[in-house]
N, C-alpha and C positions, 0 to 999 in steps of 0.2 A: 504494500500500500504506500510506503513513502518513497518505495524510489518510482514508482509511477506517479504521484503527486512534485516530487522535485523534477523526474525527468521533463515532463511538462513545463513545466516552468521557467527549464533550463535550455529550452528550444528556443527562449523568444526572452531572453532577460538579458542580453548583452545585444540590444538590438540601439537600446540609446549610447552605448557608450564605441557605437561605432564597427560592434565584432561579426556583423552580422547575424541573421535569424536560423540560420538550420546550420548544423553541425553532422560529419562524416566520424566513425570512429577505426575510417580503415585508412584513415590520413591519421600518423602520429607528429606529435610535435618534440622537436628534437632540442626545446630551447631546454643549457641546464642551469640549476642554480651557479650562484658566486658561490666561492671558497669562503666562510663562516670567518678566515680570520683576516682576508684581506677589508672586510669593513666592524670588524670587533678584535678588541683588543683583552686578552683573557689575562687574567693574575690572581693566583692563591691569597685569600684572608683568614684563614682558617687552616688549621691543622684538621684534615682527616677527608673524606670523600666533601666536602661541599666546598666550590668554588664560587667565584665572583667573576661577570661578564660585564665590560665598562662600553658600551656605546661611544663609539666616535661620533666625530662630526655631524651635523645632518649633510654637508659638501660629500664626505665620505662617503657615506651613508646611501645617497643620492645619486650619485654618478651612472648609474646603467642609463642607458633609453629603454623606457620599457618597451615593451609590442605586445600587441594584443594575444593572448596564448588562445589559441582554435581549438586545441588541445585537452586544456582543462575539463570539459564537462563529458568528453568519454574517460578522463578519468577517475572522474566524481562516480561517475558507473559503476565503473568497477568496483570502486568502497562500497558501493549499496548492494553491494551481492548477496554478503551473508552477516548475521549476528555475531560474528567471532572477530572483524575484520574493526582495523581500528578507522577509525572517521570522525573528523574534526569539525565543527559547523560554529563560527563566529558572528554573532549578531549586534550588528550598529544600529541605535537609533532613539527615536522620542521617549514619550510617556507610554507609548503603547506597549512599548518593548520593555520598559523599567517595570512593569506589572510583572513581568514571563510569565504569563500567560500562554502569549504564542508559543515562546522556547521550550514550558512545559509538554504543549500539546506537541511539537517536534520531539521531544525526545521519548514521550509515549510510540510514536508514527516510528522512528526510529528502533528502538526498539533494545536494549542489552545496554545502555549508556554505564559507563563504569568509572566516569572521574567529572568533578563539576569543572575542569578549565580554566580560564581566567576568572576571577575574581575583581570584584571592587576591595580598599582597604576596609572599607565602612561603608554600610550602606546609606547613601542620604535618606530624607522625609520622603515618602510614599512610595520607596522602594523595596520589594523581596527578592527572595531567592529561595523557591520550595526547599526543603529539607535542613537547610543553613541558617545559624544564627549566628549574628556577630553583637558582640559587645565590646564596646567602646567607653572607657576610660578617659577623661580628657583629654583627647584628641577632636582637633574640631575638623569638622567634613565639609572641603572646599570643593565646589565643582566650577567647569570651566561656563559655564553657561553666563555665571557673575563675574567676568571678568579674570584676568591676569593671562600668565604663558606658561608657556614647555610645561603643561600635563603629560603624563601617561596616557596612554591610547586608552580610548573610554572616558576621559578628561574626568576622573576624580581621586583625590589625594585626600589623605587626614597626615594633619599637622601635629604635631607635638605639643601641648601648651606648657608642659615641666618633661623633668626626668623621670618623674612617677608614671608619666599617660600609658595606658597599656591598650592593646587592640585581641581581640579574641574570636576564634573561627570555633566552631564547634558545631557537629552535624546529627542528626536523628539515626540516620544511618549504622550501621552496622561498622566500628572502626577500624579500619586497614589503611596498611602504609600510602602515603603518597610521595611521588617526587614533587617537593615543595619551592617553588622560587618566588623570591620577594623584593619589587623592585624600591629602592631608597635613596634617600638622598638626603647626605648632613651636612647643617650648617657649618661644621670646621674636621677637620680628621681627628682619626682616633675612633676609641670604642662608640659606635653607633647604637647599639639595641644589644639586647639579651633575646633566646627563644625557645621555647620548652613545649615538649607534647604530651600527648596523654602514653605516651612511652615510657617517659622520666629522665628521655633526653634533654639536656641542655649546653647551650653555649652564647659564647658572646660575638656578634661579628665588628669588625672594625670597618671604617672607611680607611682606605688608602689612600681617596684624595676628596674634597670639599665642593658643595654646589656642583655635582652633577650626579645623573641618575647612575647607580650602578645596579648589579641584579645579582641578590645570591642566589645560588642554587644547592637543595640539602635534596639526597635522596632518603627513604626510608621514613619520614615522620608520620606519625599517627594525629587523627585529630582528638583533643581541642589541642587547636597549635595558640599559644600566649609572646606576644610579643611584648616587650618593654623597655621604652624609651631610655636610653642613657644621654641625650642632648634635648634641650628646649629645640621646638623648632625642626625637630627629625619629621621629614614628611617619608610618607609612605604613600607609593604610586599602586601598588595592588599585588596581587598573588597568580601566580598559573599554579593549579593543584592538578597534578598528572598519574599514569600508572606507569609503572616502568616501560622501559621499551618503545615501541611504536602499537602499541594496543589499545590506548585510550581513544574510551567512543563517546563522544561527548557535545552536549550540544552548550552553550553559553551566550551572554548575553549585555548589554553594555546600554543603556539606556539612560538618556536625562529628560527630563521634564522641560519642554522649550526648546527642546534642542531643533536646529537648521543644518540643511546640507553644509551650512559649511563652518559650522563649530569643531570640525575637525584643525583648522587651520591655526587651533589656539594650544593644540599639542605638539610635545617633541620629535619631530622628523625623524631623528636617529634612533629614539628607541621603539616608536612605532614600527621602523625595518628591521629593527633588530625583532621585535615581537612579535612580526610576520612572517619572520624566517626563522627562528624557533620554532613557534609552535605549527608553522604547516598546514596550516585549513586547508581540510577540501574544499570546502564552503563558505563564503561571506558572502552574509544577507546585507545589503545595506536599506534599511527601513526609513528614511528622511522622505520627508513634501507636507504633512498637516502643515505642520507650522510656518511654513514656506508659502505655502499656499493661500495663506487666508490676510497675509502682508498684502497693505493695497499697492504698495510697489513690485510686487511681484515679480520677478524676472525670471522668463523662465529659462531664455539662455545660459544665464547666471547658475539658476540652478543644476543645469546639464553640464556644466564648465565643473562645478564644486564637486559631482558624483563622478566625473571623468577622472577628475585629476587625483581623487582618493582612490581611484581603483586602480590607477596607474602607480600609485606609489606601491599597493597594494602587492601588485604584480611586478613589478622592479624587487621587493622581498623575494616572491613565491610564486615563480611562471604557471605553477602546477594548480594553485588555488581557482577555484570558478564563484565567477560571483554573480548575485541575482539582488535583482533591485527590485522592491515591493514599496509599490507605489500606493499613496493613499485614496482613499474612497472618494467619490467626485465632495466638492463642499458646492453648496448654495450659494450664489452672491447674494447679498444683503442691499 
């Protein structure tokens, strides 16, 4: 049932961003990814398996010309074969999306889902995330909709307000290890955070270097995973919670209240490619036009310009990713 409802979809959803409408899957597409280190820069913080990945430049970052992959939606196909296989499905957008609602009903449709994915650090005002709770300790929850720059992809961060603030993940779920990554960023070097699971693992990571995002990476932790501040001002860009290996089947979700096609343009470049070439979606929904649409300046060039140029960076990450645009319900003029 879901991969007849995505295949569908997937015939005529890259028709605005130029890729045309029908797709062959006996033409392959030969485009490969970049080498992981000629646009990231790796160095140990820790003593033992968990590593730190430092995003370069967004110039760096940035440099491929993307091209349209023809490619990608036979082999989105293929992921939908069977319940064992791992598949990735990343979801941008408004209010409607910050319900998951929709995400839930996908990963019912889907079917065997085994790790929730990216993560918010904290969930803003009238946001969920079925089976997930998070608790938040004085940390205050900044999203990009109110203004400022270089967000994490999904544009929401919590702030440190002392060295007490603590951030907490904990699920209904049955607990099993995840490979845990948490993306950061401190006001000066040195010991950054503490982080402990429902294991009785702990440790402390450090920044290497000051005002930029880094990302650690810890395999093995169990949830509730507890973070705690060791700097005033420690922001925290968000979590990917994964299974090992290339097995995680997973649908997630990224949604703001208000948000426009081009609220993206208030995040960090480098670590959105670094975060797209990571985790490897087969899939990105981008869900943007309510709010767009009901602007009496409306532009709608503007708005095919701002879903273009996201899905190009998109694909400049990950040639292999397919992305489908869900557009909103007609609105009434007033």
């Amino acid at each position: 049932m879901a991969g007849q409802l995505l295949r569908r979809a997937l015939t005529v959803a890259l028709v605005v961003l130029g890729a045309g409408a029908v797709f062959s899957c006996t033409s392959t597409n030969k485009m490969q990814d970049e080498d992981k280190a000629r646009d990231f820069a790796l160095s140990p913080v820790i003593a033992g398996p968990a590593s730190l990945l430092v995003p370069r430049s967004a110039q760096a970052a940035g440099k491929a010309q993307a091209q349209v992959p023809h490619g990608t939606v036979c082999n989105l196909k293929g992921r939908l074969g069977g319940s064992q296989a791992g598949l990735k499905v990343h979801i941008l957008g408004d209010s409607h999306m910050a319900s998951d609602d929709f995400s839930e009903r996908l990963r019912e449709l889907i079917g065997a889902t085994n790790a929730p994915g990216a993560l918010y650090p904290a969930l803003p005002k009238y946001h969920r995330l079925m089976g997930f709770k998070f608790i938040n300790h004085d940390f205050t929850v900044v999203n990009s909709l109110t203004g400022g720059e270089n967000f994490t992809e999904g544009g929401v961060k919590a702030v440190a307000n002392s060295q007490k603030a603590t951030l907490e993940i904990t699920s209904t779920a049955v607990p099993q290890p995840f490979d845990i990554g948490i993306y950061f960023k401190a006001p000066k070097e040195g010991l950054a955070f503490s982080l402990s699971d429902g294991s009785g693992q702990s440790f402390n990571v450090a920044a290497p270097v000051a005002q930029r995002w880094l990302y650690l990476r810890r395999p093995g932790l169990t949830l509730p995973v507890k973070l705690s501040a060791s700097q005033a001002q420690l922001e925290i860009g968000g979590y990917n919670l994964l299974r090992a290996g290339d097995v995680s089947r997973l649908v997630d979700t990224m949604g703001i209240n208000g948000a426009q096609s081009d609220l993206w343009r208030r995040w960090d470049r480098a670590q959105m490619m670094f975060q797209y070439r990571m985790m490897k979606y087969d899939l990105v929904i981008l869900a943007y036009g309510a709010n767009d649409g009901v602007r009496r300046d409306f532009d709608a060039a503007e708005y095919k310009r701002n879903l273009r140029e996201l899905a190009t960076l998109i694909w400049q990450a990950n040639a292999q990713t397919a992305i489908v645009l869900l557009a909103p319900p007609p609105v009434a003029s007033v």
